[in-house]
C-alpha positions as CSV (number, residue, x, y, z in Angstrom):
1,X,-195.5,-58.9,125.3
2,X,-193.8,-61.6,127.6
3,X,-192.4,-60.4,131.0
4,X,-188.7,-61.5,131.5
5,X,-188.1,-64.6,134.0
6,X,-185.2,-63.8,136.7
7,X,-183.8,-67.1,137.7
8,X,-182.9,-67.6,140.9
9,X,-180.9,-70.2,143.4
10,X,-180.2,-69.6,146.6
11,X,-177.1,-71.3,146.6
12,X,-175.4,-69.0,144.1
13,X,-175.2,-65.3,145.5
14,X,-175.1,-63.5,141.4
15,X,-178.7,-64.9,141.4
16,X,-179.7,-63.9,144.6
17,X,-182.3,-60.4,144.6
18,X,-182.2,-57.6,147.3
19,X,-185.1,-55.3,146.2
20,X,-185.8,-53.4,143.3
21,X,-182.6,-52.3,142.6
22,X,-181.2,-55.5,142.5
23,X,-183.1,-56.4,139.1
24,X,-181.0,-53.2,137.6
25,X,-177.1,-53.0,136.8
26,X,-175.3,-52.4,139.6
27,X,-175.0,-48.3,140.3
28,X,-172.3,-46.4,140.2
29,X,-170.9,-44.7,143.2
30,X,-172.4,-41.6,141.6
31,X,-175.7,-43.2,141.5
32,X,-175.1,-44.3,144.9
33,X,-174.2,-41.0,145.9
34,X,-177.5,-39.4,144.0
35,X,-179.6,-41.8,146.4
36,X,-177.8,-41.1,149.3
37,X,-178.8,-37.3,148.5
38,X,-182.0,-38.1,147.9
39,X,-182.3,-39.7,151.6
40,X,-180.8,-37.5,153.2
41,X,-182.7,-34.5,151.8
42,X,-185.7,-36.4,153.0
43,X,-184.6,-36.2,156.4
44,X,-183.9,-40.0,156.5
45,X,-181.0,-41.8,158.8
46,X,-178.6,-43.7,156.6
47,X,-177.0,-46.9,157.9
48,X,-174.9,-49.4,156.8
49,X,-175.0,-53.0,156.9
50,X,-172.6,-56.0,155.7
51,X,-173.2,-59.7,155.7
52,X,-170.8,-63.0,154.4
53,X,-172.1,-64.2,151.2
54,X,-173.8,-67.7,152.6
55,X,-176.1,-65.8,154.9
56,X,-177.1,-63.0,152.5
57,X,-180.9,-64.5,152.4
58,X,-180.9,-63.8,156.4
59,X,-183.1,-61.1,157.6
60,X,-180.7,-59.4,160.1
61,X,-177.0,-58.2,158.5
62,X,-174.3,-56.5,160.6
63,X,-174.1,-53.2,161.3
64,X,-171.4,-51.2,160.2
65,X,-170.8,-48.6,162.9
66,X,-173.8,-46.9,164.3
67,X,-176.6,-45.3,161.9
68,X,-175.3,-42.2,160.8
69,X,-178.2,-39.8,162.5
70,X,-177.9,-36.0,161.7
71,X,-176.1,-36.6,159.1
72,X,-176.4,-34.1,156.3
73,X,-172.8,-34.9,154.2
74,X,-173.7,-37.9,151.1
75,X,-170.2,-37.8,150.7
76,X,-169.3,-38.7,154.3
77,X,-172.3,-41.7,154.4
78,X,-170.2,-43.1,150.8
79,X,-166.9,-42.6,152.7
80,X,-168.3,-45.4,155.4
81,X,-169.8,-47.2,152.7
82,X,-166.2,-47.7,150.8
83,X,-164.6,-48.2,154.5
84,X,-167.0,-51.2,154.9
85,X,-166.3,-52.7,151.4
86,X,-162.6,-52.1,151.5
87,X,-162.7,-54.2,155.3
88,X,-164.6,-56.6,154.4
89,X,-164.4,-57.4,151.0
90,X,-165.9,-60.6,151.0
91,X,-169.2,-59.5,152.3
92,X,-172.2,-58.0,150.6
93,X,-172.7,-54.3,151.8
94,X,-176.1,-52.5,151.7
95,X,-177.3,-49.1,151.9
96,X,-180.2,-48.2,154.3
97,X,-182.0,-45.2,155.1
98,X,-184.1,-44.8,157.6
99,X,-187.9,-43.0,157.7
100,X,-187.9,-41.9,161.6
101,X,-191.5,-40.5,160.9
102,X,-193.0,-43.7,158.7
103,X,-191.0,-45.7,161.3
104,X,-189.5,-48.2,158.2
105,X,-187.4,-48.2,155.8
106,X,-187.2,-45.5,153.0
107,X,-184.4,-46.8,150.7
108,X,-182.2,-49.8,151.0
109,X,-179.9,-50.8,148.3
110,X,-176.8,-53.6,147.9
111,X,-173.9,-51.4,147.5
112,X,-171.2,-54.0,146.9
113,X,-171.7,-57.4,145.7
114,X,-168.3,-60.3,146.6
């Protein structure tokens, strides 16, 4: 058994990996919506974040609006979600959810890809 090779290049943001979902198709916005449920059953603050293409690798992205604490809707978190893609097209745009209790991050996923 051989384990598959990922290429990568920084330069060229198709090859570029964000987490463990990155290495998977891209979801679906009911797959999306499935993980937003999941975090927010959890208790967990969802956020979300957008960044231009040539600084994708960079440790801090925007924020898009505040986090979305007390939130309880999925569908209202992957309203902002499609408000940020739709403004800024050009960008990557990630999912996060925050663990207030762990004090980290319980889910983060690339929602839209340029």
């Amino acid at each position: 058994m051989s384990v598959q090779h990922y290429p990568g290049r920084r330069d060229d943001p198709s090859f570029r990996r964000f987490g463990t979902f990155s290495y998977l198709p891209p979801l679906t916005r009911e797959q999306m919506l499935k993980q937003v449920e999941y975090a927010l059953a959890r208790d967990w603050t969802c956020s979300v974040e957008h960044v231009e293409p040539e600084r994708s690798m960079d440790t801090y992205w925007y924020m898009w609006k505040l986090p979305f604490f007390g939130e309880t809707n999925a569908e209202a978190v992957m309203a902002e979600v499609d408000e940020c893609r739709g403004i800024y097209p050009g960008d990557f745009v990630r999912l996060v959810a925050y663990d207030r209790l762990r004090q980290t991050q319980g889910l983060a996923f690339v929602a839209h890809r340029p």
